[in-house]
Every structure is written in structure tokens, then in C-alpha cells.
RODREN-897493 format. One line per field, with one value per atom (N, C-alpha, C, O): atom name; x, y, z; residue number from 0. Coordinates in nm, 2 decimals, always signed. Layout:
N
site <- c(CA	...);
u <- c(X	...);
v <- c(Y	...);
w <- c(Z	...);
pos <- c(NUM	...);
//
This chain:
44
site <- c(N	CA	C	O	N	CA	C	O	N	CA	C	O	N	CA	C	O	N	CA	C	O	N	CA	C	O	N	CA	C	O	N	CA	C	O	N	CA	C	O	N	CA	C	O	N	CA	C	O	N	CA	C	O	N	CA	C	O	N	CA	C	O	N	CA	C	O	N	CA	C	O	N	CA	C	O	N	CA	C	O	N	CA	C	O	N	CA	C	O	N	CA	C	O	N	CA	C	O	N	CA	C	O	N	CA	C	O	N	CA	C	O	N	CA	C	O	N	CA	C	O	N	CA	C	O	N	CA	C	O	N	CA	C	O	N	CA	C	O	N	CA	C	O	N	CA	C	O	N	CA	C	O	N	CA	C	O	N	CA	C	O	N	CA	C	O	N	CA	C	O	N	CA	C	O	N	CA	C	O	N	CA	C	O	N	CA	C	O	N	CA	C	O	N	CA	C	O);
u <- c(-6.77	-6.78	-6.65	-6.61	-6.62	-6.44	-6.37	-6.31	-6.37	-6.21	-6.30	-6.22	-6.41	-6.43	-6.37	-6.31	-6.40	-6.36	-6.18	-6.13	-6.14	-5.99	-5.92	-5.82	-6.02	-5.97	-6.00	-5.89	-6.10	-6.14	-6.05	-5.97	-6.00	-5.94	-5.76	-5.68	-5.74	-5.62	-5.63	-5.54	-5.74	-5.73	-5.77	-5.75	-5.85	-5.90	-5.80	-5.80	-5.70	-5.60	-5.47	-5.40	-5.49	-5.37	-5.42	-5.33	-5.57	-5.63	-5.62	-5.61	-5.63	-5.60	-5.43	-5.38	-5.38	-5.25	-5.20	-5.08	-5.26	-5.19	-5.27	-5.19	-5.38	-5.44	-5.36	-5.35	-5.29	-5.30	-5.13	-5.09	-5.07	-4.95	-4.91	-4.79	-5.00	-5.03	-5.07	-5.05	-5.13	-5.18	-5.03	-4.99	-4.98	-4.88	-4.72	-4.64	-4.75	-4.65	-4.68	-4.59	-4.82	-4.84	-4.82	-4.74	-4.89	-4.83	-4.66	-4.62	-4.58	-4.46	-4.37	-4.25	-4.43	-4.39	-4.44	-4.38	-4.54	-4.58	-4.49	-4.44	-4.47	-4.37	-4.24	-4.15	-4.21	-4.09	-4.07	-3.97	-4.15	-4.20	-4.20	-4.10	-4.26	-4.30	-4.16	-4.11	-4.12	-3.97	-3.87	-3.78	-3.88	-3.76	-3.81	-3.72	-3.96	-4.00	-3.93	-3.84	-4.00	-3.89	-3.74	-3.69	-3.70	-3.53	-3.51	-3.40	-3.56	-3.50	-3.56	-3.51	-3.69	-3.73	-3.59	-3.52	-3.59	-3.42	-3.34	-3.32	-3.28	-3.18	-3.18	-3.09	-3.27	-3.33	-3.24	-3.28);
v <- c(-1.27	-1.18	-1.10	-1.06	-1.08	-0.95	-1.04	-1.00	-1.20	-1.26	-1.26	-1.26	-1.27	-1.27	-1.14	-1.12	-1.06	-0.91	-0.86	-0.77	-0.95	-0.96	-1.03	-1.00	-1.16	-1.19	-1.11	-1.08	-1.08	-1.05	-0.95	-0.97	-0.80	-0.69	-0.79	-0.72	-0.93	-0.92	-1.01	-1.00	-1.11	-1.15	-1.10	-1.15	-0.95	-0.89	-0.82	-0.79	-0.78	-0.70	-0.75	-0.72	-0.85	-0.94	-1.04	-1.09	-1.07	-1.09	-1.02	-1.06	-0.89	-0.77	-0.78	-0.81	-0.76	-0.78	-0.86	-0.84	-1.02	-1.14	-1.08	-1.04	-1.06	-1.06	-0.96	-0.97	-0.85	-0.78	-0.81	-0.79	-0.85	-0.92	-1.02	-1.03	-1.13	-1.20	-1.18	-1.26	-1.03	-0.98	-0.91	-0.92	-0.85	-0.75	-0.87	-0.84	-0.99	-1.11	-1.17	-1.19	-1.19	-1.25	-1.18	-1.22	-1.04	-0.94	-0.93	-0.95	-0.89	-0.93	-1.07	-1.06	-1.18	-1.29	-1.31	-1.41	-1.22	-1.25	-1.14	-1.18	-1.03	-0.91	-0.96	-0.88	-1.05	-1.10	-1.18	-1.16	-1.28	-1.45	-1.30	-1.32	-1.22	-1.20	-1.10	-1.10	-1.05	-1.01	-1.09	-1.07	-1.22	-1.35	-1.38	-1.40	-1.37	-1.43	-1.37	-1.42	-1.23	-1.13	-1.15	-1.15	-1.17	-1.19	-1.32	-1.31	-1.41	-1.50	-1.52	-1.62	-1.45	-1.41	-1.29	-1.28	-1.24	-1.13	-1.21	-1.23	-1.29	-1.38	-1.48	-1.46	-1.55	-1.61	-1.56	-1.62);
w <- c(-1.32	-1.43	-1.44	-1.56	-1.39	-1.33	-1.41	-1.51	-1.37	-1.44	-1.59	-1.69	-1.63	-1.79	-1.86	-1.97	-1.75	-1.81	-1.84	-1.90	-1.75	-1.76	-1.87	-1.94	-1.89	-1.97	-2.12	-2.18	-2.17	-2.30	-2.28	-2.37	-2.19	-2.15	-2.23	-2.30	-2.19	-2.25	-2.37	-2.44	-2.41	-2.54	-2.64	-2.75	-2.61	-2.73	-2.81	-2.93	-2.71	-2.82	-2.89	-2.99	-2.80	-2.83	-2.96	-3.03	-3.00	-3.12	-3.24	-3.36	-3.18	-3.30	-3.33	-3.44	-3.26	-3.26	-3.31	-3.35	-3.31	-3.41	-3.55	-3.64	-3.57	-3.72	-3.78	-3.90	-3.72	-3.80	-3.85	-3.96	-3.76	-3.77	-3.84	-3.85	-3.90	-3.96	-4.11	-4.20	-4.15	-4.24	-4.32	-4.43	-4.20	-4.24	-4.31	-4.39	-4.23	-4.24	-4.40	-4.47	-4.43	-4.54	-4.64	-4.72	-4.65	-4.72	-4.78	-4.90	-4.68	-4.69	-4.72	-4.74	-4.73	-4.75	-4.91	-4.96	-5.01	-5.11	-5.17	-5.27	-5.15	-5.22	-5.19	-5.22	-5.14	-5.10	-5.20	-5.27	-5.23	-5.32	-5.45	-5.52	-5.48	-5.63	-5.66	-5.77	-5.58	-5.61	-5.63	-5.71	-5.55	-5.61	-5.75	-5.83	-5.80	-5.89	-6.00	-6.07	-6.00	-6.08	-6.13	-6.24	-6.00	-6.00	-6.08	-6.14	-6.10	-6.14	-6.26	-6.32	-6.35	-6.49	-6.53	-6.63	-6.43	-6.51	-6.57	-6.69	-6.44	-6.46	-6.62	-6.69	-6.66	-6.71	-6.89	-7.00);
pos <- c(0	0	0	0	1	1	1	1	2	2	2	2	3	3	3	3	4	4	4	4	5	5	5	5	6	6	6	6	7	7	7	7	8	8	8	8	9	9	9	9	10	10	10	10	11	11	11	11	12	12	12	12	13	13	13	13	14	14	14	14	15	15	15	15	16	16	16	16	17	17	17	17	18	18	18	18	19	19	19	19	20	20	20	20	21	21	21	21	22	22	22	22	23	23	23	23	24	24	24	24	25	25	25	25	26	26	26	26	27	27	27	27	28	28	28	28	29	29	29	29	30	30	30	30	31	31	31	31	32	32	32	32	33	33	33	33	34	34	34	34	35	35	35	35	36	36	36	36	37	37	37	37	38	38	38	38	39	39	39	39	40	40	40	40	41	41	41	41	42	42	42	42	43	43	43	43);
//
């Protein structure tokens, strides 16, 4: 039971820590994408 608890003790936050990382990544990868979009309707 101890090593279950060890474990969840380091995969649970390290879960929160990719999701939210992943959230914050996608996020930024689409304001990224709609600002080239931008840029190159200026250009245009």
C-alpha cells in the first residue's frame, strides 16, 4: 500500500503539471498560428 501511495504522491502532480502545461502550450501555439494568420492577411 506505502509504494501505491508513493506512487500516486508523484504521478498525481506531475499529471496536473503535464495537463496544465499542455493547455497553456496549446493555447499559445493557436495565438501564435492566429497572429501569423493576421500577418500574412496584412501582408496580402
Amino acid at each position: 500500500m506505502t509504494d501505491l501511495m508513493a506512487m500516486d504522491l508523484i504521478i498525481f502532480p506531475l499529471l496536473i503539471t503535464l495537463t496544465i502545461g499542455g493547455l497553456w502550450y496549446a493555447r499559445a501555439q493557436a495565438k501564435m498560428a492566429s497572429g501569423f494568420m493576421m500577418g500574412t492577411w496584412k501582408r496580402r
